[in-house]
C-alpha positions as a printed NumPy array, in Angstrom:
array([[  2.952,  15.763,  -1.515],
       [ -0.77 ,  15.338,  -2.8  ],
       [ -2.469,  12.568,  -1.725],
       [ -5.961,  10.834,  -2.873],
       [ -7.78 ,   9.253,   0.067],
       [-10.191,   6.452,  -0.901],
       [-13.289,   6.397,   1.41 ],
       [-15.426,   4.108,   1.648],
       [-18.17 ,   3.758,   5.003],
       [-16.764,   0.529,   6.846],
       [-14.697,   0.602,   9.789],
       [-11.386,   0.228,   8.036],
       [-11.586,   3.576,   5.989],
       [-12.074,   5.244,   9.29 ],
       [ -8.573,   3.448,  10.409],
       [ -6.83 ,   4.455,   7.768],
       [ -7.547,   8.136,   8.279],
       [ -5.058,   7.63 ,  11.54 ],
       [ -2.398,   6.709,   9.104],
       [ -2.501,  10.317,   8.027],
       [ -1.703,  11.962,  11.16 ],
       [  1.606,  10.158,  11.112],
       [  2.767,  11.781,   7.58 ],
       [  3.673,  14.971,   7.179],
       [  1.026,  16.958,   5.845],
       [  0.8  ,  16.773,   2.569],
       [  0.372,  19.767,   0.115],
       [ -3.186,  18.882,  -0.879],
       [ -5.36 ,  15.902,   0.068],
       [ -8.294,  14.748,  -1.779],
       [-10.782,  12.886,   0.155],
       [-13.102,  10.626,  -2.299],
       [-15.971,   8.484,  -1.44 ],
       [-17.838,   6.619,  -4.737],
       [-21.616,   5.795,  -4.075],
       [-22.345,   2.017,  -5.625],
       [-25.908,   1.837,  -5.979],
       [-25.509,  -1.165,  -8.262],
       [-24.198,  -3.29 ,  -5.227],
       [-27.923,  -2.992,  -3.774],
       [-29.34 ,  -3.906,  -7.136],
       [-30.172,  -7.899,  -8.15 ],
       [-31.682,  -9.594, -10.99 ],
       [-34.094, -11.312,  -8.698],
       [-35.422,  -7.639,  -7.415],
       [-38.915,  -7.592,  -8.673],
       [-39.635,  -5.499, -11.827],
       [-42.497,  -3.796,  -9.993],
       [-39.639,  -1.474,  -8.357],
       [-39.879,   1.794, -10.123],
       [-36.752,   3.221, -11.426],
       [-37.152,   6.048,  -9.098],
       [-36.55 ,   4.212,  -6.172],
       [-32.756,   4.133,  -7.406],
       [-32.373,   7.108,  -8.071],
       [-33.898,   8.344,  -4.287],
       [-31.4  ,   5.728,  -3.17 ],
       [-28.871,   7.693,  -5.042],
       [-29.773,  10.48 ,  -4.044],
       [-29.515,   9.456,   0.12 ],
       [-26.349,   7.667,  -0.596],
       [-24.766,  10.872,  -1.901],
       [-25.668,  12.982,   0.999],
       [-24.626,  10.135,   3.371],
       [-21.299,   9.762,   1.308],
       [-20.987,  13.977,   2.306],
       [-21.502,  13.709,   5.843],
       [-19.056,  10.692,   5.755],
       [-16.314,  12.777,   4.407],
       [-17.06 ,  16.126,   6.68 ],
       [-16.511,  13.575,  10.013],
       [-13.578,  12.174,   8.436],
       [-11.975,  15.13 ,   7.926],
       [-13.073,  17.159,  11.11 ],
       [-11.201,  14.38 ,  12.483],
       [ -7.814,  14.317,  10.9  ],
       [ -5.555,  16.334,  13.517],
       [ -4.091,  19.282,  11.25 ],
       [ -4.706,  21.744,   8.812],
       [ -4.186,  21.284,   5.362],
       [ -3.095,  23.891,   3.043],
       [ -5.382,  22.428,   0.44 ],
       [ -8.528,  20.125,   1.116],
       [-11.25 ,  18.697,  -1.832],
       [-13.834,  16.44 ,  -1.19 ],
       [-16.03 ,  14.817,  -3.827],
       [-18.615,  12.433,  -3.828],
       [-18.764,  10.089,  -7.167],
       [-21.213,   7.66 ,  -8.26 ],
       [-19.682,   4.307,  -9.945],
       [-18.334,   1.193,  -9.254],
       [-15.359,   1.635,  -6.588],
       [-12.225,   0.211,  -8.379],
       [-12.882,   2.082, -11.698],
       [-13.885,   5.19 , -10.084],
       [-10.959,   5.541,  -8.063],
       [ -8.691,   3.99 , -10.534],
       [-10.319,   7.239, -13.041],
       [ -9.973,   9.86 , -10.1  ],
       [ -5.748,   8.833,  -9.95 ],
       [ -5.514,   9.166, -13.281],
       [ -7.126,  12.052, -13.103],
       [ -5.371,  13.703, -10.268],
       [ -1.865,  12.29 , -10.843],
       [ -1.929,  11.733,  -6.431],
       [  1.848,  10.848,  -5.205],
       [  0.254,   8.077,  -2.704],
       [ -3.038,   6.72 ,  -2.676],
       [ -4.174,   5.988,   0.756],
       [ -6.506,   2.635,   1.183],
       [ -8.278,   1.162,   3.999],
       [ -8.253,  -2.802,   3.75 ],
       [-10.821,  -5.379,   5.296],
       [ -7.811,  -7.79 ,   6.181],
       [-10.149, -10.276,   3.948],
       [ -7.696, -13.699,   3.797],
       [ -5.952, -14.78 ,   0.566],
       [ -8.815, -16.581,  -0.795],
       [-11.463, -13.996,  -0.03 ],
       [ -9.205, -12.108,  -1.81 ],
       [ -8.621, -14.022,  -5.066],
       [-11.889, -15.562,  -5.499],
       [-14.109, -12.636,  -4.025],
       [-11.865,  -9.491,  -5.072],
       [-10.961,  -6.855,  -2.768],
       [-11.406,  -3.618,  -3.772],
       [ -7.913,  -2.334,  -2.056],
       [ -6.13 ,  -4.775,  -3.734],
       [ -7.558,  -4.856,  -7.34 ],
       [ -6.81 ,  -1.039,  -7.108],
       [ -3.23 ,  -1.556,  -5.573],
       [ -2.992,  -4.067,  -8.703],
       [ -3.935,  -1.584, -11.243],
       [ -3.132,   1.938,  -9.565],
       [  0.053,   4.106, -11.881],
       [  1.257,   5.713,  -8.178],
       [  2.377,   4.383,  -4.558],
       [ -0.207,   3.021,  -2.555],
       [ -0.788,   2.367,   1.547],
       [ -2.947,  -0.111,   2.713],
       [ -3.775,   0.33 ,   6.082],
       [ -5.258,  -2.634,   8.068],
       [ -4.922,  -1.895,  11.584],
       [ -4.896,   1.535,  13.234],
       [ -1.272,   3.274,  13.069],
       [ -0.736,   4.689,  16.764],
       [  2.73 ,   5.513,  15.688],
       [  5.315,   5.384,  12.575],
       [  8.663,   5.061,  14.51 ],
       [  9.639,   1.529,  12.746],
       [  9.269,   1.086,   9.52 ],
       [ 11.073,  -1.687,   7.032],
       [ 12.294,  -1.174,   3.45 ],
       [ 12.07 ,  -4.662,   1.533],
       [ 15.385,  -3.454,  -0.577],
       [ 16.572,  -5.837,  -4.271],
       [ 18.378,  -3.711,  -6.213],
       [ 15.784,  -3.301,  -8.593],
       [ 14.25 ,  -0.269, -10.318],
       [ 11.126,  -0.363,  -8.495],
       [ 13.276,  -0.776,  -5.276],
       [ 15.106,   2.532,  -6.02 ],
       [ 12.013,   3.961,  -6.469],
       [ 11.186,   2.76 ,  -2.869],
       [ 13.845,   4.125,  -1.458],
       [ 13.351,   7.29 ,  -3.312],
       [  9.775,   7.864,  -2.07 ],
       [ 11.185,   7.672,   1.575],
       [ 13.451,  10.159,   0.802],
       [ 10.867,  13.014,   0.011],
       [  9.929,  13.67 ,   3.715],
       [  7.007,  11.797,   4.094],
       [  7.117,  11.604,   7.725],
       [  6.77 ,  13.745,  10.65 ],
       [  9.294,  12.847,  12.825],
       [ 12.528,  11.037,  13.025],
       [ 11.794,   6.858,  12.292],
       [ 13.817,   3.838,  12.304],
       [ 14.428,   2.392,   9.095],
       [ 15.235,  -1.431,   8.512],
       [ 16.937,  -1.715,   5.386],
       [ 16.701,  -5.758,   4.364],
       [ 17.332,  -7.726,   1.386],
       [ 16.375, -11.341,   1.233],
       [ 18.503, -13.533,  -0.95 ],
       [ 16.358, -16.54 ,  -1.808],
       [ 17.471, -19.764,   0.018],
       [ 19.557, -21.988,  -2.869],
       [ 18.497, -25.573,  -3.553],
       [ 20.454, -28.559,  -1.886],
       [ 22.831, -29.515,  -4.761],
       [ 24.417, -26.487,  -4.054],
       [ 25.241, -27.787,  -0.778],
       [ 27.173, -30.911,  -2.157],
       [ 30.79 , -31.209,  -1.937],
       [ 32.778, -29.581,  -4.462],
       [ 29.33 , -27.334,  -5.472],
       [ 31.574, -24.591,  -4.611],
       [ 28.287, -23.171,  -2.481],
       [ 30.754, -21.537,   0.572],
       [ 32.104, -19.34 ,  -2.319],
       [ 29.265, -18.38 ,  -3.822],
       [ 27.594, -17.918,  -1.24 ],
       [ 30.315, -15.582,   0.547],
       [ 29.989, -13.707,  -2.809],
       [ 26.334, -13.362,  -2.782],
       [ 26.035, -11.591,   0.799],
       [ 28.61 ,  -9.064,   0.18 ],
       [ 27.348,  -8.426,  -3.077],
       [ 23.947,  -8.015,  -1.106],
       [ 25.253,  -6.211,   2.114],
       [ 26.964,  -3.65 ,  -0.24 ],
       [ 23.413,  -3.701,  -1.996],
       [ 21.693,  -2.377,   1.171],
       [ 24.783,  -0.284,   2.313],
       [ 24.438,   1.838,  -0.782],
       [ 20.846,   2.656,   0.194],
       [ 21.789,   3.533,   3.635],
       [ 24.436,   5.588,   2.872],
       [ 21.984,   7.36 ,   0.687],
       [ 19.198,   7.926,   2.668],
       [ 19.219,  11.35 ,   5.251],
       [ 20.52 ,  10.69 ,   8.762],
       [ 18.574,  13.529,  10.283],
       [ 15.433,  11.653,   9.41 ],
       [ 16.194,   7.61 ,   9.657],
       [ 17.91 ,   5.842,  12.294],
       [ 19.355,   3.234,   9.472],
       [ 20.144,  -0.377,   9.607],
       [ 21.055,  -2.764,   6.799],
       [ 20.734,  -6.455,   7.111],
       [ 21.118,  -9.492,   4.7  ],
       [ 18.745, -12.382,   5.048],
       [ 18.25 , -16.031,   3.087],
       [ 15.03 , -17.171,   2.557],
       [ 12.06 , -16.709,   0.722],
       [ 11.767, -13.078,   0.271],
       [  7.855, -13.191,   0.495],
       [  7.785, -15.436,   4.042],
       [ 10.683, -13.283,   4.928],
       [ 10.11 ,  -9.885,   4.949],
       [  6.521, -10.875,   6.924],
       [  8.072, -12.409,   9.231],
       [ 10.208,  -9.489,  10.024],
       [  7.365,  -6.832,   9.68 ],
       [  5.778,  -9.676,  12.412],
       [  8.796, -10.84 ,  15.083],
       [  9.937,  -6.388,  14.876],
       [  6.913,  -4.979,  15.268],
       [  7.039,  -3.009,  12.593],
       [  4.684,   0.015,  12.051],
       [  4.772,  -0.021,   8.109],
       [  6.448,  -2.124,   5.557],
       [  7.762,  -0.219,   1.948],
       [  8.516,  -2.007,  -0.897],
       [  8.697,  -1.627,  -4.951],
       [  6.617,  -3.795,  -7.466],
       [  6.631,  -3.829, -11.168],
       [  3.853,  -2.112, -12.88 ],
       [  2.553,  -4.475, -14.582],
       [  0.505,  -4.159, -18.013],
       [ -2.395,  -5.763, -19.318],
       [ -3.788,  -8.64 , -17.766],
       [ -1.102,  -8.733, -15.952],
       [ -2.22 ,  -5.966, -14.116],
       [ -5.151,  -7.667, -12.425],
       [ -2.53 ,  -8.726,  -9.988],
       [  0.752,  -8.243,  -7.946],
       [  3.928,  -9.858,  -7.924],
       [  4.097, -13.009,  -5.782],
       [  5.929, -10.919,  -3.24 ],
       [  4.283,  -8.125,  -3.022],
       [  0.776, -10.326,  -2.965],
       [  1.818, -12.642,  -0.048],
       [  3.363,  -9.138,   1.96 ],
       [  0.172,  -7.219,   1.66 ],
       [ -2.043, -10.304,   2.689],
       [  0.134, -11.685,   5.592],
       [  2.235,  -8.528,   7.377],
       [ -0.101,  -7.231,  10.291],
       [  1.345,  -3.723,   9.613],
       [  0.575,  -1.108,   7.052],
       [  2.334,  -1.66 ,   3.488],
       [  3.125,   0.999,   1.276],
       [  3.493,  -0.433,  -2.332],
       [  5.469,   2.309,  -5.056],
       [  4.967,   0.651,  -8.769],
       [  7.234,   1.259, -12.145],
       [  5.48 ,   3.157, -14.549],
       [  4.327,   1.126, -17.499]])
């Protein structure tokens, strides 16, 4: 596996390098940090400030961007087979968003803030506009990961859920982990539950169409590497599956989400949005190819 490592110099870049010593190691790992000198720029900056000044701001940026990376990867716990680490001036989003493009990575790895939903809409985090936008599987880490031994697959039946459940299957993790496999059927609305609605029916229907749904993908799924369960839920899927990555403690939540096009792509799928912003665990988000 090759994976591109955003970092960036907060605290939560340095958390998400302990998500990596609880993967496998992967076949090459790219470590990136992108220098913004434009962030310490302002239109009321007075023009007396020589252009040179930027550029020896650059210039100590860069250098401090390179010592960043060296202590980030002296302390990641294993050898890798391959290592590159590159320094980039630009603004963050783009820059990364060019370097995945570039490098075709099979996960991006993110730190996130844990900025709230609003902070996040109105003020624009850089983890999530590149989870938005980003053509490969992403992790946003928000808390350190002290171990990967639970870890929930939000399952639908969809393409990009396959896809889920096919990036488990390629041996991402280092040891054996147990592996929720839920589906959330979304709650129906109260005429169903008149008399004569037929709603005991349909609904009896519904969740064995749904536990076979989830069956399938733990029959499919290696039993040397997941301890497997399947489980059928009604709700809304979005409330749902944080509340289980909440009341389970679970260590990472995976889940598919349509890759989106246009503007479209500025932003996630209502699901997807409300599970990144609310679960307290790591989520791992694998997209559909345009």
């Amino acid at each position: 596996m090759r994976i591109l490592f955003a970092v960036d110099d907060s605290k939560s870049a340095r958390i998400a390098a302990s998500a990596l010593s609880r993967f496998a190691p992967p076949d090459h790992l790219r470590l990136l940090h992108v220098v913004d000198v434009a962030r310490y720029q302002h239109p009321s900056m007075p023009p007396i400030v020589p252009p040179a000044y930027y550029v020896r701001l650059q210039n100590l940026l860069v250098r401090a961007g390179q010592l960043l990376l060296n202590e980030i990867k002296a302390g990641l716990p294993f050898e890798f087979k391959h290592i590159e680490m590159s320094v980039e001036v630009g603004r963050p989003v783009d820059t990364i968003l060019d370097a995945v493009a570039k490098h075709n990575p099979d996960l991006l790895v993110l730190g996130s803030r844990g900025l709230d939903t609003l902070q996040e809409w109105f003020v624009g985090g850089v983890s999530y506009k590149v989870a938005s936008r980003a053509a490969c599987p992403v992790l946003l880490v928000k808390r350190p990961v002290e171990k990967l031994a639970k870890v929930l697959l939000a399952y639908d039946g969809s393409d990009e859920a396959d896809r889920a459940a096919d990036f488990l299957d390629r041996g991402m993790f280092q040891d054996k982990v147990g592996l929720t496999i839920a589906t959330v059927w979304p709650a129906q609305p109260a005429a169903m539950q008149e008399p004569g609605a037929g709603a005991e029916q349909f609904m009896k229907t519904v969740k064995a169409a749904a536990a076979e749904l989830v069956e399938k993908v733990q029959r499919q799924l290696p039993a040397d590497r997941f301890v497997k369960t399947a489980e059928v839920f009604e709700g809304d899927p979005g409330e749902t599956i944080t509340r289980l990555a909440k009341d389970r403690a679970m260590d990472l939540v995976v889940m598919g989400s349509r890759g989106l096009s246009g503007v479209k792509r500025a932003f996630l799928g209502s699901v997807s949005h409300m599970v990144i912003h609310k679960a307290p665990c790591a989520v791992l988000i694998v997209k559909g190819r345009d």
